[in-house]
C-alpha positions as CSV (number, residue, x, y, z in Angstrom):
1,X,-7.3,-23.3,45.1
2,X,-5.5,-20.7,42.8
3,X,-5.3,-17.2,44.0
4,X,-2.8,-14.0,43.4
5,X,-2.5,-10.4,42.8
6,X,-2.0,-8.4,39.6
7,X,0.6,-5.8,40.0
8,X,1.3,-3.0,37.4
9,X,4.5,-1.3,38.1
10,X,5.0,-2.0,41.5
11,X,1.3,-0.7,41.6
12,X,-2.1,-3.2,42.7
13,X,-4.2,-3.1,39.5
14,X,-7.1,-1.6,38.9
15,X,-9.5,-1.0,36.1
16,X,-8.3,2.9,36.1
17,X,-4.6,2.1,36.2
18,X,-5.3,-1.0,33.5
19,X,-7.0,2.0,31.3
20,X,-3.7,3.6,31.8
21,X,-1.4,1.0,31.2
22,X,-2.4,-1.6,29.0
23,X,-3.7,-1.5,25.3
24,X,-6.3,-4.2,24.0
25,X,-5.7,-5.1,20.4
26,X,-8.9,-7.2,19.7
27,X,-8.6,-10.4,17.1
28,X,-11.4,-8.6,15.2
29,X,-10.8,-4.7,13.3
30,X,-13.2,-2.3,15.1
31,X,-12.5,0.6,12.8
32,X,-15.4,3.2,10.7
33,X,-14.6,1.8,6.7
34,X,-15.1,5.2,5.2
35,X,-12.2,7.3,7.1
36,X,-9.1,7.4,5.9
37,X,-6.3,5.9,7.9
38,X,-4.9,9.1,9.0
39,X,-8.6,10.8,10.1
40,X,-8.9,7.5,11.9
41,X,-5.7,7.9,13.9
42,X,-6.1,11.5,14.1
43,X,-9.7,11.1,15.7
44,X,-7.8,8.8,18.6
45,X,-5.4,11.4,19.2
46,X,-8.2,14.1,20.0
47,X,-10.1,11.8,22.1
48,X,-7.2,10.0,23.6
49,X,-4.3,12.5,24.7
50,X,-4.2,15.1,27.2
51,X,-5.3,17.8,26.6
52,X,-2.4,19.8,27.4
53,X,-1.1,18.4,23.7
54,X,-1.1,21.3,20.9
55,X,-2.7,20.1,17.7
56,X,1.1,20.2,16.3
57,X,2.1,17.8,19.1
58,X,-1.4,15.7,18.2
59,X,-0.4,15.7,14.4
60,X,2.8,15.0,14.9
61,X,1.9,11.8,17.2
62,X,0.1,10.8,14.2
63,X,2.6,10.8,11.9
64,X,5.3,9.2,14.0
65,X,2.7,6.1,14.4
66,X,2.1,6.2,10.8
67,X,5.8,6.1,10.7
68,X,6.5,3.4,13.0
69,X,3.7,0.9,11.8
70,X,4.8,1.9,7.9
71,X,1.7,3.0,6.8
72,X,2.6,6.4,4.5
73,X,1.9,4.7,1.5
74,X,-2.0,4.1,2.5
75,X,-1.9,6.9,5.1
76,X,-4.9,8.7,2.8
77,X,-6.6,5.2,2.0
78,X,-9.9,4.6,3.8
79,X,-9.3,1.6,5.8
80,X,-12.5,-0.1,4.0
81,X,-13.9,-3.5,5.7
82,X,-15.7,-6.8,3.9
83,X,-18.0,-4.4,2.2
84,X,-16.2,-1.5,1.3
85,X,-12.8,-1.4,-0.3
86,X,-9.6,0.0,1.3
87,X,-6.4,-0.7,2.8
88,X,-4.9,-4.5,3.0
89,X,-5.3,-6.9,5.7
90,X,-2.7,-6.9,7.2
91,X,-2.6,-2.8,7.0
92,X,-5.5,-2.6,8.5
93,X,-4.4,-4.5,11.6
94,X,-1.4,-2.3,11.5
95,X,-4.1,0.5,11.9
96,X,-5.7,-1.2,14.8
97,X,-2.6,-1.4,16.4
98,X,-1.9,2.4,15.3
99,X,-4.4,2.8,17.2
100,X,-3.6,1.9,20.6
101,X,0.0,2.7,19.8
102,X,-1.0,6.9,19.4
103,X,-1.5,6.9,23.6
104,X,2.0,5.4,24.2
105,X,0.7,2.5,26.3
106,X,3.6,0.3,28.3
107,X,1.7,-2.6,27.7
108,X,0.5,-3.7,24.4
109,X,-1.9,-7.1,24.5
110,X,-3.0,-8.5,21.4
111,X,-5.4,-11.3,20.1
112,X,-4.2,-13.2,18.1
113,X,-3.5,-10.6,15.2
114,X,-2.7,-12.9,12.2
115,X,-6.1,-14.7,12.2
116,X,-7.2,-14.2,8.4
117,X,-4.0,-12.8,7.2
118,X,-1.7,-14.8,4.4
119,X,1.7,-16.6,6.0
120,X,4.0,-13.4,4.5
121,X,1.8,-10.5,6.1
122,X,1.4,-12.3,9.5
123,X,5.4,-13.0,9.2
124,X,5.4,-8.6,8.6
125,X,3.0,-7.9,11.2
126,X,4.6,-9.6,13.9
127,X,8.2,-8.4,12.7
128,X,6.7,-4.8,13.4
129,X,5.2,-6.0,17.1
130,X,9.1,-7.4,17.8
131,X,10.1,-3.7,16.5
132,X,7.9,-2.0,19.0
133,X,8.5,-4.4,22.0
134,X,12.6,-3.3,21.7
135,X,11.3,0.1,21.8
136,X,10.7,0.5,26.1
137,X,7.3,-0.8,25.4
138,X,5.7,-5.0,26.9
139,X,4.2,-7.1,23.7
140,X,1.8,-10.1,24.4
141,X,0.7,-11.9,22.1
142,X,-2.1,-14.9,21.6
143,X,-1.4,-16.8,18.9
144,X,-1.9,-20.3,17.2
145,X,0.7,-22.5,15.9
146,X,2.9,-19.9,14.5
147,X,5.6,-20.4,11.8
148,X,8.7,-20.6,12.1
149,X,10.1,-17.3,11.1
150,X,7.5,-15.9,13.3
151,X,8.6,-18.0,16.1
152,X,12.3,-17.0,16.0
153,X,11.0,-13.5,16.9
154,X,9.6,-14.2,20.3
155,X,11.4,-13.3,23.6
156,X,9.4,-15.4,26.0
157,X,6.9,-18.0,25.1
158,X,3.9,-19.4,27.3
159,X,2.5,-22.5,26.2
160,X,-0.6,-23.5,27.7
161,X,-3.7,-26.5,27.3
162,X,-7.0,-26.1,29.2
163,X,-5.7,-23.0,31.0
164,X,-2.7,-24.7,32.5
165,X,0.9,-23.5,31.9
166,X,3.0,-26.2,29.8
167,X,6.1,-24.3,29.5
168,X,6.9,-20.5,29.9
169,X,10.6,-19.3,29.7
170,X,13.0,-18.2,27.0
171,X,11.5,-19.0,23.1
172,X,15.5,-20.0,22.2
173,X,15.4,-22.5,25.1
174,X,11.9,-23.9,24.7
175,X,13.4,-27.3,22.4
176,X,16.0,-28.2,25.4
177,X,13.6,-28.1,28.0
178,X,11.3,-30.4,26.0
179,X,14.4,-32.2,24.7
180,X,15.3,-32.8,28.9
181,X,12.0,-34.1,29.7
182,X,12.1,-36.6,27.1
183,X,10.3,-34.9,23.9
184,X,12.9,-33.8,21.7
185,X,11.4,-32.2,18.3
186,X,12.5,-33.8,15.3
187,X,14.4,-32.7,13.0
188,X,13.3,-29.9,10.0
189,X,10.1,-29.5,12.3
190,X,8.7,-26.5,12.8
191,X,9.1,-26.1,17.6
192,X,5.4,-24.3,17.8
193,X,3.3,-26.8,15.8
194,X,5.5,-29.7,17.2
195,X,4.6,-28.9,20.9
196,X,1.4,-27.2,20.1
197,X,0.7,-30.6,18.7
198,X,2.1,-32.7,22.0
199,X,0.1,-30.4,24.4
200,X,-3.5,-30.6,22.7
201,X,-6.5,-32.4,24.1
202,X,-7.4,-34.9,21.0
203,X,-11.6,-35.3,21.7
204,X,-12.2,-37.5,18.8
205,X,-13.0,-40.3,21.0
206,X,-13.1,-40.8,25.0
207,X,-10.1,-43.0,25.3
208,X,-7.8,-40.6,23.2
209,X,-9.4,-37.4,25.2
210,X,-8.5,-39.5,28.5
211,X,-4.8,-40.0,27.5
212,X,-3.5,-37.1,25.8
213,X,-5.7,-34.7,29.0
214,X,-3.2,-37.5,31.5
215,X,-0.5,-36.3,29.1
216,X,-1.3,-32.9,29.3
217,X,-1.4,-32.8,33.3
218,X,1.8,-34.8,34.1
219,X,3.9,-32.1,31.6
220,X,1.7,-29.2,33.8
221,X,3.1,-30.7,37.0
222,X,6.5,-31.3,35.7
223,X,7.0,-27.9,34.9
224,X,5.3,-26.9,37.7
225,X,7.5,-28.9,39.7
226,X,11.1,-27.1,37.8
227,X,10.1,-23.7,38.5
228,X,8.7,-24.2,41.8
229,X,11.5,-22.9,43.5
230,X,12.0,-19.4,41.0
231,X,10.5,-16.3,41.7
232,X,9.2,-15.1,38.6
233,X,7.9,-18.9,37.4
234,X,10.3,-18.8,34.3
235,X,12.4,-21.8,33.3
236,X,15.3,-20.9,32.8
237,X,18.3,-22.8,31.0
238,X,22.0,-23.5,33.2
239,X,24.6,-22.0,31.3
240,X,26.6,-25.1,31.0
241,X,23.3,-26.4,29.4
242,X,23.1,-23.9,26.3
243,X,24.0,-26.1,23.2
244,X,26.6,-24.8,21.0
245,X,25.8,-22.2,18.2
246,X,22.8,-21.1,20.9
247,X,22.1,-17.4,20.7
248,X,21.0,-15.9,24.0
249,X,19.1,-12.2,23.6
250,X,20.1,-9.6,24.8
251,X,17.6,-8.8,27.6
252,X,15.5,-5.9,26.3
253,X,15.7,-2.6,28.5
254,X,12.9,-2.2,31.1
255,X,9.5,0.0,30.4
256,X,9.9,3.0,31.5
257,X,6.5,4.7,30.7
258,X,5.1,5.4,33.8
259,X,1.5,4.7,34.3
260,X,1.3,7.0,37.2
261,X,1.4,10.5,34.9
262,X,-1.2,12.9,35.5
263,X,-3.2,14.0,32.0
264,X,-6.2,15.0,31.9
265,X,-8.0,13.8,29.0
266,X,-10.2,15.9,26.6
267,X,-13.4,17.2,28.4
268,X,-17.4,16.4,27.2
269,X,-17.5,19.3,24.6
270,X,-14.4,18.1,23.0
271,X,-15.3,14.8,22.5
272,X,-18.8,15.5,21.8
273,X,-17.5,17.9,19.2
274,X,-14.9,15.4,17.7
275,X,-17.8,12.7,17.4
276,X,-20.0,14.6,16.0
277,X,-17.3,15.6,13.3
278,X,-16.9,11.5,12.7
279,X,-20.0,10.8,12.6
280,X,-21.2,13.2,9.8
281,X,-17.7,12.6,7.8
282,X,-18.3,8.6,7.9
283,X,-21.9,9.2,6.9
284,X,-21.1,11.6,4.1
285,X,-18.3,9.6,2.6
286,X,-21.0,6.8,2.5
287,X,-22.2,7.9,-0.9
288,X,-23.9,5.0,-2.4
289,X,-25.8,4.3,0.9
290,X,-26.8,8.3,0.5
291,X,-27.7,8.0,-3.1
292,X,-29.6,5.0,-2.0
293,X,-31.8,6.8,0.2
294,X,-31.8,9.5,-1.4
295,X,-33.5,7.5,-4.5
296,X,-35.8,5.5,-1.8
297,X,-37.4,8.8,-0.8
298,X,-37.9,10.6,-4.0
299,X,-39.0,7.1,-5.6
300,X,-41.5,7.0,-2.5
301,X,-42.5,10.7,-3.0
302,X,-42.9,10.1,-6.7
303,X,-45.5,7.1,-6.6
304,X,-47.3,8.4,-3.9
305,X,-47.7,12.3,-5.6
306,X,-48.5,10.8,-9.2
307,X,-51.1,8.4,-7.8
308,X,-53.6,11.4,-6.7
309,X,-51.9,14.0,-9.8
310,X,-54.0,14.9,-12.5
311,X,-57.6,16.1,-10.4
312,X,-56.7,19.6,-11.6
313,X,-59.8,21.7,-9.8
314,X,-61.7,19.0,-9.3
315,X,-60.9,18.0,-5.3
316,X,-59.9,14.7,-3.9
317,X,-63.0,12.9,-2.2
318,X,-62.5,13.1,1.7
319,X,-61.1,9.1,2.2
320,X,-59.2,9.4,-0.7
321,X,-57.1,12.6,1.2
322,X,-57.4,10.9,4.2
323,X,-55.7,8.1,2.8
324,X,-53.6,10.2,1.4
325,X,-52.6,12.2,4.8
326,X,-52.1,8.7,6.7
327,X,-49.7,6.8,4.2
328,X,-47.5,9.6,4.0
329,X,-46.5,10.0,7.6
330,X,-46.8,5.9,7.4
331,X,-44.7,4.7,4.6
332,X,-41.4,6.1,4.6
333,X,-40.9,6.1,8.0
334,X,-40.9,2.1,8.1
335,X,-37.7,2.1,5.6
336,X,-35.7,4.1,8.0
337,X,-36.4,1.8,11.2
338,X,-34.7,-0.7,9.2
339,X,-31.7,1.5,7.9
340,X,-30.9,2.9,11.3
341,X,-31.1,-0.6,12.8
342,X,-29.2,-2.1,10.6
343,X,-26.8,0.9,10.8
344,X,-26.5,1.1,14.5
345,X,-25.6,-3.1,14.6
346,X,-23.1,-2.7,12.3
347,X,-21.2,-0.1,14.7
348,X,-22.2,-1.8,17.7
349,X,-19.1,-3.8,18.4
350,X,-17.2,-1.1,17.2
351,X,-18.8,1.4,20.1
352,X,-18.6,-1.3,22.8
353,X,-15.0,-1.7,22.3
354,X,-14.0,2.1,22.1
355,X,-16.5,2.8,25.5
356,X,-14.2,-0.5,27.3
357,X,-11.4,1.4,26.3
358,X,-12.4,4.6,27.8
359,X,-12.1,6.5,24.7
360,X,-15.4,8.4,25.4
361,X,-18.1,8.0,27.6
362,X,-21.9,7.3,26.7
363,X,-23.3,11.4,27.1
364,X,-20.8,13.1,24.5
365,X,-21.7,9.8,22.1
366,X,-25.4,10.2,22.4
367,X,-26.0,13.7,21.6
368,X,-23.0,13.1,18.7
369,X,-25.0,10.1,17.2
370,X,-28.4,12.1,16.9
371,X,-27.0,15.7,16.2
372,X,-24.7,14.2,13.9
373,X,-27.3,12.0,12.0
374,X,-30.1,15.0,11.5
375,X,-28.7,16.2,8.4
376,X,-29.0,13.1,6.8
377,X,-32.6,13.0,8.1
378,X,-33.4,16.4,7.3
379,X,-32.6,16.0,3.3
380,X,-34.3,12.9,3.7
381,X,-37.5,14.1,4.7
382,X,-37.3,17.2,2.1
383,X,-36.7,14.7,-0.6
384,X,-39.6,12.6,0.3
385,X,-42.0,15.4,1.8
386,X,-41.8,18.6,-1.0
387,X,-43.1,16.3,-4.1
388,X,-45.9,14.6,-2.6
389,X,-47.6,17.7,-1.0
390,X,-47.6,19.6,-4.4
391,X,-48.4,16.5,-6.7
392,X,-51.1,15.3,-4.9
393,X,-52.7,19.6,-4.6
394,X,-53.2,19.5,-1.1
395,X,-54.0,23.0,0.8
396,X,-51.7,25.6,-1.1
397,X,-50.0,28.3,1.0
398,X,-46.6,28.6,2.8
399,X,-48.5,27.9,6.3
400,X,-50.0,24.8,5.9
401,X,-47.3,23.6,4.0
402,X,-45.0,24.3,6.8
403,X,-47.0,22.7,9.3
404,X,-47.3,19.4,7.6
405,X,-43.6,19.3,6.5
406,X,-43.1,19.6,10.6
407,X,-45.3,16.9,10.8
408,X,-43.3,14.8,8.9
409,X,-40.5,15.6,9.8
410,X,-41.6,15.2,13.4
411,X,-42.8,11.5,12.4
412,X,-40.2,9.9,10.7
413,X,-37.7,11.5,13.5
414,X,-40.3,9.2,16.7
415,X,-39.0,6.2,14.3
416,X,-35.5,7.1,14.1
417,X,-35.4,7.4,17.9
418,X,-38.0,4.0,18.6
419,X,-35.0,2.3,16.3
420,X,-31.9,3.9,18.2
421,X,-33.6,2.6,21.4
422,X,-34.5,-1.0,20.2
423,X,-30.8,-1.1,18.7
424,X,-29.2,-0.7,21.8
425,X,-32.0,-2.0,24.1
426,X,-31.5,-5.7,22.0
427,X,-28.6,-7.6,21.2
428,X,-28.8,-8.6,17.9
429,X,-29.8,-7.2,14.8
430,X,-33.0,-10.0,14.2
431,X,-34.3,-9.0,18.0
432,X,-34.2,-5.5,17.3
433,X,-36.2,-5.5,13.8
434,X,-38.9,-7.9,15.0
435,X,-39.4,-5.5,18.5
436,X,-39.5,-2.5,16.1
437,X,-41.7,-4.4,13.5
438,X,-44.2,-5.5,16.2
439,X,-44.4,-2.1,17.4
440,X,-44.6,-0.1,14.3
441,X,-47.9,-2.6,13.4
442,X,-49.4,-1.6,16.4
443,X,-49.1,2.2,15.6
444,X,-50.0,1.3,12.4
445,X,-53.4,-0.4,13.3
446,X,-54.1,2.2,15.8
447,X,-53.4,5.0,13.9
448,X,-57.1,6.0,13.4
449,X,-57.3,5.8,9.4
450,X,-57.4,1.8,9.6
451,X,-60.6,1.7,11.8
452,X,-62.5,4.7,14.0
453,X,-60.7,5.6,17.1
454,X,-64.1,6.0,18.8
455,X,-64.4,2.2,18.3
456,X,-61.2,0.7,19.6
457,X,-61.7,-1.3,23.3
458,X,-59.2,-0.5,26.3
459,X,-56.0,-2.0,25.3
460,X,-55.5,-0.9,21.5
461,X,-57.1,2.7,22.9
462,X,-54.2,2.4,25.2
463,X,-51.7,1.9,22.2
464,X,-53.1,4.6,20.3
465,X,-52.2,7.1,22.5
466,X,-48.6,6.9,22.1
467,X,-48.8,6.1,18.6
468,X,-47.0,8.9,16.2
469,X,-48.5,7.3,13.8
470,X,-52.0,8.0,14.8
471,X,-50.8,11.9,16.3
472,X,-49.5,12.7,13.0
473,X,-52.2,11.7,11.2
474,X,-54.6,13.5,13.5
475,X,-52.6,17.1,12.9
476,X,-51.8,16.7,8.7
477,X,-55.6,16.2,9.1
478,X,-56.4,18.9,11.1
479,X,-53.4,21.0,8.7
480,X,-55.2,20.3,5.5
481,X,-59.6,20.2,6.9
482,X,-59.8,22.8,10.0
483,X,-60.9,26.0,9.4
484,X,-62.2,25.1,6.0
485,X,-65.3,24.2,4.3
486,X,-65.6,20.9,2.7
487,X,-68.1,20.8,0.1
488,X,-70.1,17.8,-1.5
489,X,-72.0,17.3,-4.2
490,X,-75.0,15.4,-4.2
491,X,-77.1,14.8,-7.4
492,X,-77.9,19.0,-8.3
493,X,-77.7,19.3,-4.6
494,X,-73.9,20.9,-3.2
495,X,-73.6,20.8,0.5
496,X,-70.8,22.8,2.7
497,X,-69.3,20.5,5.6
498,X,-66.9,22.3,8.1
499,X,-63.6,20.8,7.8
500,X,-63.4,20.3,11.8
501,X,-66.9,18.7,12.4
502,X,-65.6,16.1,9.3
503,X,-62.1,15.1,11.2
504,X,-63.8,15.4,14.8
505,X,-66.2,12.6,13.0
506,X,-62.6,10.2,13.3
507,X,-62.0,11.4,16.4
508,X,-58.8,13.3,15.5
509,X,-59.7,16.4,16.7
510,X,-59.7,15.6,19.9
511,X,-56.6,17.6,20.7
512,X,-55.5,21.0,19.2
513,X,-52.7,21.3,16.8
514,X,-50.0,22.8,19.2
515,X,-50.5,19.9,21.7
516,X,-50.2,17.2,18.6
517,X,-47.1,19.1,18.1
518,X,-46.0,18.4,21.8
519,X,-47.2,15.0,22.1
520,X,-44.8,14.1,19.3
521,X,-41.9,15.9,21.1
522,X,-42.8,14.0,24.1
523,X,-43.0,10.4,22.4
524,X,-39.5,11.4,20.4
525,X,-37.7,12.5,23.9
526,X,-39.5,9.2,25.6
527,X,-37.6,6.7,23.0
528,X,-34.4,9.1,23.1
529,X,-34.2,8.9,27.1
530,X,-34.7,4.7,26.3
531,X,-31.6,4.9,24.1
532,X,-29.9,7.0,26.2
533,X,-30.8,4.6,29.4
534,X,-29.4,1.8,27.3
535,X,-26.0,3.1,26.2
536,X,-25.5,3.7,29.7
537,X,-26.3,0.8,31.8
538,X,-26.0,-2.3,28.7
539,X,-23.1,-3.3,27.4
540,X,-23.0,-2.3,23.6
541,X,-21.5,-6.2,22.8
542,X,-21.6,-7.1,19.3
543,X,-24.3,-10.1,18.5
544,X,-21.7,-12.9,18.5
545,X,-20.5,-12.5,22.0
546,X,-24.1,-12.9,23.6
């Protein structure tokens, strides 16, 4: 049976004292690639200290981090990631550690922070942790078979297999109390692979698993055994034991942050305020993703207009505008699913990591992430909206132009939101593209151009009504026909059709304008109060810890 208690400064833990107290450092970066170390640090400080600081005292904690982690010469870098270039490796671990560092933590927990870094900038990195654990302030580290020279730095070691503890006391003493239970290390060998080595479960057959698990449990008990009768578990060596030439450390002086301190952190506007600054920064700094899209929908616009340019007077026949009407508020709006999915997975272990921390809570993020991201969506639609409605001589005026831009804009803003809601409803990024893909095909299908909404049975009828596809199509219909004669020309014959009784003949006038308006509103707000649902109530985990 193994049971205890977790005490934090003579304090019981719990989940708002561990916020308090202890820093997670995770083994993988979670930092935005297009912000500059200092904006990165200096986002943390708004969100993460009271908010009794000045913004002098919140600079200035910036720059004492960047300071202590000796990051000036980068300190304008953007910190970059696999895709985009930036600061080092090991830098940007020293930003990650930056910051958790800005808050002042007393404990500082970190997993295993050289993983992927060269032998010299692990050997700097953990130099800098030693630095900061002299400095009032707990280190732990998880690490695998560390050098030497990294060793040598640590104050206490834990050596564990399977969950068990092997050996924790003094790093200095760790060779004599193998050396005393019979496993010395030899000579010119490096003490953490040697016993890293002795303690490991070998599985490449049953009969070695067996023994070395046997070897692994009789050095657990015998250390179990030695410190059985010490309060705090640590082996620790006699003095007439210590070997000639040993160095014992200096204990390091006790933390003396205390965890108990009232702040009170920055309120909803603020950090709603500060995200939304982030989140159109890291956007705009994205410029080859914006000249991307940018080309996507004037490419799109482009095609589309030039296909139906060149009629002069002579008027489009009614399917061919209808055709016309229905692939532009269906097109486009299929590439952005797919951007803002892939977008929001990319940040999504980023976001589940800063809400664990308590950095922010879900409310100020949502309304940042869509406020933030309309810009970008407004000059998207403008790019890909303007070209097509004057190429292809659709109804001139200012009105009607008006009210189909809306309607676009209205459209491709139901698939942003159906795409924020699958990305957070669905754990990975292949989950949420096949929901959104499925879905968009059934808006597409029922969408009234494809076949006669007056001929669909119950269940696709059912669909139709909360497709946007099949609402927008219905009001750039009604936008460009109602009100208007329509006239064909038969042989010598030409015959005047009211616009209205022509789109009532699709059964697309079966609502008026203002209510198609609503009904878009209403299907937007519907996938917005999904996403909101999820961000609240489902943990944001990247796809590879599901």
């Amino acid at each position: 049976m193994r049971s205890g208690q977790i005490w934090i400064n003579g304090q019981p833990s719990t989940p708002r004292l561990v916020r308090k107290c202890v820093a997670h450092v995770r083994q993988h970066d979670q930092l935005l690639p297009h912000l500059t170390v200092r904006e990165t640090l200096a986002f943390v400080a708004q969100m993460r200290l009271p908010r009794t600081f000045s913004q002098a005292q919140r600079d200035k904690r910036v720059e004492d981090v960047i300071a202590e982690l000796r990051l000036r010469q980068c300190a304008d870098t953007r910190v970059g990631n696999a895709y985009v270039r930036g600061v080092s490796g090991g830098e940007r671990r020293r930003v990650s550690i930056g910051v958790q560092l800005l808050w002042n933590p007393g404990i500082l927990i970190l997993d295993e922070p050289t993983s992927g870094l060269d032998s010299f900038t692990a050997h700097n990195l953990v130099k800098t942790l030693s630095r900061l654990a002299k400095g009032n302030r707990l280190v732990l580290i998880s690490l695998h078979q560390p050098r030497s020279d990294i060793f040598r730095l640590f104050d206490l070691v834990l050596l564990m297999t399977s969950g068990t503890p092997i050996y924790l006391g003094a790093a200095q003493h760790m060779v004599q109390y193998f050396t005393t239970i019979g496993h010395p290390c030899p000579r010119y060998s490096n003490p953490a692979d040697f016993y890293v080595d002795l303690t490991s479960i070998d599985r490449r057959s049953q009969e070695q698993e067996a023994a070395s698990r046997a070897k692994a449990q009789s050095l657990a008990a015998l250390f179990r055994e030695k410190v059985c009768d010490s309060d705090d578990f640590l082996w620790k060596a006699e003095a007439k034991e210590l070997g000639v030439g040993t160095c014992v450390a200096s204990p390091t002086p006790p933390c003396d942050n205390n965890c108990q301190t009232p702040s009170e952190p920055p309120g909803v506007m603020q950090q709603f305020a500060t995200l939304t600054r982030r989140q159109i920064s890291s956007d705009f700094r994205d410029l080859p993703t914006l000249l991307i899209h940018g080309a996507e929908a004037c490419l799109m616009s482009l095609i589309i207009g030039f296909l139906y340019y060149g009629h002069g007077d002579t008027k489009l026949s009614f399917m061919d505008t209808a055709a016309l009407l229905f692939m532009t508020g269906a097109l486009i709006p299929f590439n952005v699913i797919l951007d803002v999915v892939s977008k929001c997975h990319s940040e999504r272990a980023m976001l589940y990591a800063e809400l664990e921390d308590g950095l922010y809570t879900a409310g100020p993020y949502y309304f940042a992430k869509i406020l933030g991201e309309l810009p970008e969506h407004c000059a998207y639609v403008i790019i890909y909206g303007m070209p097509t409605y004057w190429l292809a001589n659709l109804h001139p005026g200012l009105l009607p132009f008006l009210l189909h831009f809306l309607l676009v804009w209205l459209v491709v803003f139901c698939c942003r939101a159906m795409a924020l809601a699958a990305a957070a409803m669905l754990p990975t990024f292949h989950m949420s593209s096949f929901f959104c893909n499925a879905l968009y095909n059934a808006f597409y299908l029922t969408g009234g151009f494809m076949i006669n909404l007056k001929n669909l049975w119950a269940v696709p009828a059912w669909v139709a009504n909360v497709s946007f596809l099949r609402w927008c199509f219905a009001g750039l219909m009604q936008v460009q026909y109602n009100g208007h004669l329509y006239t064909v020309q038969v042989g010598n014959i030409t015959l005047s059709i009211p616009g209205d009784k022509m789109v009532s003949e699709m059964d697309l006038n079966s609502h008026p304008l203002y209510a198609i308006y609503l009904i878009l509103i209403g299907i937007s707000s519907g996938f917005l109060f999904l996403y909101y649902v999820s961000l609240r109530f489902i943990k944001q985990k990247s796809s590879q810890d599901w």
